[in-house]
N, C-alpha and C positions, 0 to 999 in steps of 0.2 A: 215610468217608461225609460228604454235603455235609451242613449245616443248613438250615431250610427257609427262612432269611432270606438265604445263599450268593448266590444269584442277582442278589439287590438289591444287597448287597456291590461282586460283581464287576463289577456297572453304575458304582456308585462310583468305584472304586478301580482297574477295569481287568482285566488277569490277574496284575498284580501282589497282586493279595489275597492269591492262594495261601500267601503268604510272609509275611503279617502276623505269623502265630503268635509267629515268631521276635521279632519287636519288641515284642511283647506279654511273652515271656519276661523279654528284654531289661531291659524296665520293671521288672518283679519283683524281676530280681536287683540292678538298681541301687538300689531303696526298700530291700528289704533289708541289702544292705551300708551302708547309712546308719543299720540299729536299732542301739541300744545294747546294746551286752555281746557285741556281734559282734568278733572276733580280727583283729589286723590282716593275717596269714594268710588268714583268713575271707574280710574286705573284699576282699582284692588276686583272692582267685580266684573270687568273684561278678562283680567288676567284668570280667575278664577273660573272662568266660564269656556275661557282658553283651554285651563286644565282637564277641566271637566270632557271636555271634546275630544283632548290628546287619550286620559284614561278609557275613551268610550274606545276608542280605536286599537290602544293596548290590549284591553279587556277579549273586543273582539278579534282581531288580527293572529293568524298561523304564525308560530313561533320563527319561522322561517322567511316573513315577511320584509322585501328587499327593505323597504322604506323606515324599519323601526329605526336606525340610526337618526333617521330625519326626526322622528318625531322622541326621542329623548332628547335630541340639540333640544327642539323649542320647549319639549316641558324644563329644560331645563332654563333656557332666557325666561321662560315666563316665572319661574320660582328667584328667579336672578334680578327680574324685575320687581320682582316682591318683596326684595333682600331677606332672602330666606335660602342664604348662600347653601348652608347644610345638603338641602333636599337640589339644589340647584347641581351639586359639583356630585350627587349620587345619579341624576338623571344623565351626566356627560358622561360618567361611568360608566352606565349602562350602552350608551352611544357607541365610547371607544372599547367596550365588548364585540359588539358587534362587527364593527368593522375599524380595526386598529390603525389601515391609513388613511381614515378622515382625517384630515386636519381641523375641520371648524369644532368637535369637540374639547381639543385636548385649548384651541385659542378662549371659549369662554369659559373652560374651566381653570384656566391662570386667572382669569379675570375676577372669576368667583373668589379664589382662593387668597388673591390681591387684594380685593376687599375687607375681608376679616384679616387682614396683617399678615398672611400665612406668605411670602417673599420667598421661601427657601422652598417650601411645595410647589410654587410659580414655576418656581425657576426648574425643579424633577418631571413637572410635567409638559412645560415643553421643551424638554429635552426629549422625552420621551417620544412626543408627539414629532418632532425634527425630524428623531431617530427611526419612526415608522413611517411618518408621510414623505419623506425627505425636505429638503430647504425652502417651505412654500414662504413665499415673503412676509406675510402676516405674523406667522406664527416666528419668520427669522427676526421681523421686527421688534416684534413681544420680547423678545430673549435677548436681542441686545440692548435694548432699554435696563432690562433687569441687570444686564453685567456681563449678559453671557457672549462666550467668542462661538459664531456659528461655524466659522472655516475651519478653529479646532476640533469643533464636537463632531461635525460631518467628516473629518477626515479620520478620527478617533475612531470614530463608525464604521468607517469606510475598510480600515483596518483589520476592524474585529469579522468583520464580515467572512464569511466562507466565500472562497474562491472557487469559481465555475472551473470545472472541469476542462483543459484544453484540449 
């Protein structure tokens, strides 16, 4: 049985709603497998159970569906959790296809990338990500740790930019 808010939903989000549940779960078992005093056994098979809920929604959701950005972020912390950087920084990928000014993509996928030593890939893709989302402070944060100057790149940007018609 629908809810009596369904309706509005499925205005939202399309017929892909139907399948929300799953990403919703998803979410659960990923916070979860991050509580403490959780087994690394435990971890490996929330995360996986995670995955498995994200693909079910992949699988069925219209290509067109607003929400895929969201659920490439999390398959990708959940593979990121797994240090299985590889498939982690393919799922942000897929994220920042879809919608290039999210910023929370392009922040875990420096992260991923930081991980296996890759410093100089960190640093291309949140530039990139600065360059699309503009100056979100997370992602400014990320980038001056690494070395980067935010007020030159943003103004660089700013430059390159096409100018509005007056």
């Amino acid at each position: 049985a629908m809810g009596p808010n369904a309706n509005y939903w499925f205005g939202l989000m399309g017929r892909s709603f139907i399948h929300m549940h799953h990403f919703c779960w998803a979410q659960i078992y990923i916070r979860r497998a991050q509580l403490a005093g959780v087994t690394a056994a435990q971890r490996e098979g929330m995360l996986s159970h995670a995955i498995g809920d994200l693909n079910y929604v992949l699988i069925n959701a219209e290509p067109s569906f607003v929400m895929l950005p969201d659920i490439f972020l999390a398959m990708g912390n959940a593979h990121a959790l797994m240090k299985r950087h590889d498939l982690a920084v393919l799922a942000y990928g897929e994220a920042q296809q879809r919608k290039p000014d999210y910023w929370r993509p392009y922040s875990s996928w420096a992260d991923s990338l930081l991980a296996v030593g890759d410093r100089k890939g960190a640093l291309a893709i949140l530039e990139q990500g600065l360059q699309a989302a503009g100056p979100q402070p997370k992602l400014a944060e990320q980038y001056k740790r690494l070395g980067g100057n935010v007020d030159s790149l943003m103004s660089t940007a700013a430059k390159r930019a096409p100018k509005a018609p007056a």
